[in-house]
C-alpha positions, 0 to 999 in steps of 0.5 A, a space after each residue: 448917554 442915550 437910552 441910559 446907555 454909555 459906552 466904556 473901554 479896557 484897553 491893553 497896550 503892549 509896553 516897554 518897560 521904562 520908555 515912556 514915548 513908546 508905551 505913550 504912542 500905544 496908548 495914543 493910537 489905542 485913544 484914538 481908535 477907541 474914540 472913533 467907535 464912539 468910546 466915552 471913558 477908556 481905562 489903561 492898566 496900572 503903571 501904564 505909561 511906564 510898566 509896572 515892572 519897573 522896580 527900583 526904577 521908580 526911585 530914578 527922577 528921570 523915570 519919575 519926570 518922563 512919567 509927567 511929560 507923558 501926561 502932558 503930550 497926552 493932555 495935549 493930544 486930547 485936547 480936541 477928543 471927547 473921550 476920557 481917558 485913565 491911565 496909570 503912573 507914578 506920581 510925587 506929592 511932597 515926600 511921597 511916591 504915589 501909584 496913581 490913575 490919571 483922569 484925562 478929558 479935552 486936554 484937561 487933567 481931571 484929577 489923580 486918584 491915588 492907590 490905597 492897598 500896597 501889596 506885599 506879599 509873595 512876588 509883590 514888593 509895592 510898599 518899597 517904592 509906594 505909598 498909600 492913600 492912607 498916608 496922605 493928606 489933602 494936597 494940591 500940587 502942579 502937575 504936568 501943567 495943572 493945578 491939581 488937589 490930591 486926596 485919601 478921600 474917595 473921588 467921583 467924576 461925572 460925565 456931562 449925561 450925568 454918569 457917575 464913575 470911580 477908579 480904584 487900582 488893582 490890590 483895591 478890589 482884593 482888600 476886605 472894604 474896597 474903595 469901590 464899595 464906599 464909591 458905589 454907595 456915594 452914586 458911582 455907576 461904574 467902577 474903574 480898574 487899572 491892574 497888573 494881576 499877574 498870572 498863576 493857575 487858577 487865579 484867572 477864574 478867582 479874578 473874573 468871580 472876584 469882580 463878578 461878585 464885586 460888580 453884582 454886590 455894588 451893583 454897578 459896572 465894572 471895567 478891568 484893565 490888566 498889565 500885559 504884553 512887554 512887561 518883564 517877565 523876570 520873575 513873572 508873566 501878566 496875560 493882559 486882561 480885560 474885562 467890562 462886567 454889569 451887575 455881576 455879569 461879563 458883557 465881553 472879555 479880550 484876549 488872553 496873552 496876546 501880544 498886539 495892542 488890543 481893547 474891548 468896548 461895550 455899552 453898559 446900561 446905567 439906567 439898568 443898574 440904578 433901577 437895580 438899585 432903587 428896587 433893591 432894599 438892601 442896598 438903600 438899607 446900605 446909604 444909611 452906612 454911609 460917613 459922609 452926607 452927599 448933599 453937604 456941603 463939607 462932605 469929604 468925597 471929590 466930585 469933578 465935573 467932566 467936560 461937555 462933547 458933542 453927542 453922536 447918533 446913537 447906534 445900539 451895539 450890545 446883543 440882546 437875548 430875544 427869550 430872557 426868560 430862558 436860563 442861559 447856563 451851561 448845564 441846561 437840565 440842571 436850570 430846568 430841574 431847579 424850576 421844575 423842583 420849585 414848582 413841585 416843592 410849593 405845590 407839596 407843602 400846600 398838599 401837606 399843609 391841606 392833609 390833601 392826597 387829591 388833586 384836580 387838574 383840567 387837561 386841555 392837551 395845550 402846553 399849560 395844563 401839560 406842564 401843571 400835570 407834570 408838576 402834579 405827577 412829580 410831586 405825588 412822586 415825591 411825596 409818595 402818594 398814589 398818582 391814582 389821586 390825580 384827575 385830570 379832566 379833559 372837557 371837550 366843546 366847541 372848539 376841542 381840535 382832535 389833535 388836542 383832545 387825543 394828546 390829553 387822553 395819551 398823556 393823562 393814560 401813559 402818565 396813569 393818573 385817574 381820567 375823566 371825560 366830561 363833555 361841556 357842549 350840553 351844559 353850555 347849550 343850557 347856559 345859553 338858553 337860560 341867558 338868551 344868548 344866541 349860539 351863533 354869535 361867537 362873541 365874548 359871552 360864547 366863549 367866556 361862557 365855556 371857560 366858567 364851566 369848565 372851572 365850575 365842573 373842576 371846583 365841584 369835582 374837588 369838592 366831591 373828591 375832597 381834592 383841590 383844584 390845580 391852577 394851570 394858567 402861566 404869568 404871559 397870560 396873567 400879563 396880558 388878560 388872556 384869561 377868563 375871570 373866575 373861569 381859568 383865572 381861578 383855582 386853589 393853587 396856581 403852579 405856572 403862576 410865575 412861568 412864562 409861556 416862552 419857559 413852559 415850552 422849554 420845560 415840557 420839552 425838557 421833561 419830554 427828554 426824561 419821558 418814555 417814548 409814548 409819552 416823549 412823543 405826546 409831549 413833543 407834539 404837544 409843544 408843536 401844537 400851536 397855542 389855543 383857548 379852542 373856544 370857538 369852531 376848529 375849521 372845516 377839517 378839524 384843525 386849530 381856527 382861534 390862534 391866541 397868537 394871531 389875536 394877542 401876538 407873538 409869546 415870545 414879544 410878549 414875555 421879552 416886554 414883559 421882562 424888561 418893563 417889570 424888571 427894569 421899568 424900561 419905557 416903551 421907546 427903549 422897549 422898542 430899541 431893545 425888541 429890534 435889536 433882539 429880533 432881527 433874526 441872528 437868533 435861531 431860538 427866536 422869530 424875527 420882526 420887523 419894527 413896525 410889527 414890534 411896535 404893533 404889539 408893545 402897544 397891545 402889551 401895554 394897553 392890555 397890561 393896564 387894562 387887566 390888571 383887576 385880574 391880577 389883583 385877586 389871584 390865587 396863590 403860586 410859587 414864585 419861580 424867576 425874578 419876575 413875578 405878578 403876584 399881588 402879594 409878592 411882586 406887583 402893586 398896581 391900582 387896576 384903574 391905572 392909566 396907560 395914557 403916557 407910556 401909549 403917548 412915550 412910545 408914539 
């Protein structure tokens, strides 16, 4: 495991039903391949070695027999492999037939997981050949050359990284109490499933629900290998899937029906997932459940060691999303609706709550103050009140571009709100007169200066109008600091509070596609307007000079650091790993960069993300939206004097 990452496989191999050397090559030539991309554990389907199909075949010894010679030619043939391998077959234990997972690494047989839940029911008559878990007692037995305990109890294998793995079989996830639940509560990171789930319309889509919610609720990874091609087809017919979830979600899938050996391998994310579950309180609520003590010595749960191989170089195969702040749905206008209506929802009842029909919104013609507008104007709507009880107050200065100023003016008039113009040059000129600041040096006082004002002229204006003053600064901007304290760092409610800019783009642009088309068009320009405080002198033709981009960098790295180190608590190495991969330009949504520049501004993020967080300590209040929130009262507690010293120092 490098980078908390370890790479799994299902694998599908066609059969024949009862011949154990041909369904054994298969399985052989799939090991052998699998190992050669690197695969650290691979999962077969149930009954492998001699098909699931096999009936009353199962009562025949020489069924029984072939089954344990298999496991010895396999045994044999992994001896110089570092892989570990979970096959599936019959095994007897003193008066009972058990249908059992084989764990096999380096030639070892690691151990023998027995199934616990039989169906039968419907077309499933496994009771008449098998018995459960349940009817057995701690047993050790030879087995294909191996001194081997066989148990009810739950088992854990651990890799030489440290990775805890359980297997349960097919029927297992189905019951109400899967053994994966107890084995995930125990430490497993990632379940193992051999199947043979035949095919019937509509149970493929419950199956890929059932494991999906299964892999979210233990929040562990989930690798699924279902019987296929070569199994009888008397009665019915098994599609062979194959299918490797992380947290409730599908990283890859194979192919349905095929008839060729086939497998799917992907690199899941443990340390992503232990970090799940040292967030979540639920889940630790869940340990104190738990029957049995890991730390005693007397526990009833099996944990076997795996042996050691020799690491790889590490290569990063899984495909990141370079913008994880955007809903990846089908039903894009429905995610967007969702978000929009969260804002609007916390917004009403603070309105409500207030006995407030007034509201006082600073428009900057910029992406921020757009979408806060928006949410105001939604939100009037809703509750009924007159959008005449919106000011939206444009404040030209030094910086004001034409550009920004006549889209402010166009959308607050077609959105027919009530407008004010208030310029804040003359009062800014006092203000520095009265400081003894000179208006040439356009330093942080010059432009801090004009921001103050601005929130001076909107906190006083709500006063007058007895409104509150609508905040429309966004989380990137509370991540990184770019933000004026107790200028636009302040108000009376902060509706993009928990909006990422990366979000706010796309959010405009989807309400530009409800608009009319005076208003779509000042709302898509306003999206292609590149982004700006305007605090210092637009150029000699009037355009946009002070880029907050060129100063702070790329929104779109940002709010991808900003994800993956509050959501996970990613170190900025892994960061990094993560960041080039994402950005290497096969994305068309996103910008691509080179390492060198990624690394440029992690170490910005993470200097100014310390460095502001006295910001975020006494923000005002917002709805939360995402997963990722910065509120000091909700979802971040950070002393503001905190180092940066050792992630600065990791990442070097």
């Amino acid at each position: 495991m490098q980078y908390g990452f370890i790479k799994v496989a299902a694998a599908v191999p066609t059969v024949k039903v009862g011949d154990t050397e041909y369904n054994l090559k298969q399985i052989e030539l799939l090991i052998a391949q699998a190992e050669g991309r690197g695969v650290e554990v691979m999962v077969f389907p149930e009954l492998s070695l001699t098909g699931y199909t096999c009936q009353d075949l199962f009562r025949q010894s020489v069924l029984i027999d072939a089954a344990e010679a298999g496991v010895m030619t396999l045994l044999d043939f992994t001896r110089q492999l570092d892989i570990v391998t979970i096959v599936g077959l019959p095994v007897v234990v003193g008066d009972l037939l058990l249908n059992c997972a084989a764990v096999i690494q380096k030639g070892q047989l690691l151990g023998l997981v027995p199934k616990t839940y039989l169906p039968n029911y419907s077309e499933f008559y496994e009771k008449r050949w098998f018995a459960s878990a349940q009817d057995l007692r701690p047993t050790t037995i030879r087995f294909a050359g191996n001194t081997i305990t066989v148990s009810p109890e739950p088992q854990l294998f651990r890799t030489c990284d440290g990775v805890l793995f359980g297997v349960e079989i097919c029927e297992d996830v189905w019951a109400p109490t899967p053994p994966s639940n107890r084995l995930a509560l125990a430490g497993a990171d990632i379940i193992f499933n051999l199947s043979a789930s035949d095919e019937l319309i509509g149970k493929h889509d419950y199956l890929k629900s059932l494991l999906s919610q299964q892999s979210a609720s233990t929040m562990t990874g989930y690798v699924y290998s279902g019987c296929g091609f070569g199994e009888s087809t008397q009665d019915v017919v098994y599609g062979g899937n194959a299918l490797i979830y992380e947290n409730g979600r599908l990283l890859v899938e194979g192919k349905r029906f095929s008839m060729e050996n086939q497998a799917v391998d992907m690199q899941i994310d443990v340390e992503r997932l232990r970090s799940e579950r040292r967030t979540n309180s639920t889940y630790v609520n869940a340990l104190r459940n738990l029957k049995f003590d890991m730390q005693n010595e007397h526990s009833n749960i099996l944990i076997t060691n795996c042996r050691s191989y020799t690491p790889r170089d590490f290569v990063l195969e899984r495909e990141y999303n370079p913008l994880p702040f955007i809903p990846e749905s089908v039903d894009m206008a429905q995610s967007c609706e969702e978000i929009l209506n969260i804002q609007i929802m916390g917004l009403a009842k603070r309105l409500v709550h207030t006995n407030s029909k007034k509201v006082v919104v600073g428009i900057s013609g910029g992406l921020d103050s757009t979408l806060a507008l928006l949410v105001c104007v939604r939100t009037f709507d809703k509750l009924g009140y007159d959008r005449k009880g919106i000011y939206g107050v444009t404040m030209p200065g030094f910086g004001t571009s034409d550009r920004t100023y006549n889209n402010a003016l166009e959308l607050m008039k077609n959105l027919d709100i009530t407008m004010q113009e208030i310029s804040i040059a003359k009062a800014v000129m006092q203000h520095f007169e009265d400081i003894g600041h000179d208006v040439s040096v356009h330093d942080v006082t010059y432009e801090n200066s004009q921001a103050r004002e601005r929130t001076q002229i909107l906190m006083d204006l709500a006063n007058k109008v007895g409104g509150m003053v609508i905040g429309t600064g966004d989380l990137s901007e509370l991540a990184l600091g770019w933000a004026t304290y107790n200028g636009d760092h302040m108000s009376m409610y902060g509706v993009n509070a928990s909006v990422p800019k990366t979000l706010i783009r796309h959010l405009v642009r989807y309400e530009a596609e409800q608009s009319d088309e005076k208003v779509k068009e000042t709302l898509l320009d306003v999206v292609d307007t590149p982004i700006s405080p305007e605090l210092t002198p637009a150029d000699e033709n009037g355009q946009i000079k002070q880029k907050t981009e060129d100063l702070v960098g790329p929104y779109e790295l940002h709010d991808f650091f900003l994800y993956h180190f509050l959501r996970f608590g990613f170190a900025p190495q892994k960061l990094k790993l993560l960041a080039i991969k994402a950005f290497d330009g096969h994305n068309e949504a996103a910008g691509m960069y080179e390492e060198e520049t990624i690394v440029h501004w992690l170490q910005t993020f993470l200097r100014r993300f310390f460095n502001q967080q006295f910001k975020r300590s006494c923000l005002p209040d917002g709805p939360k939206v995402g997963s990722v929130s910065l509120s000091p009262r909700g979802d971040w507690r950070m002393p503001s004097d905190a180092s940066s010293n050792i992630w600065l120092k990791e990442l070097k």
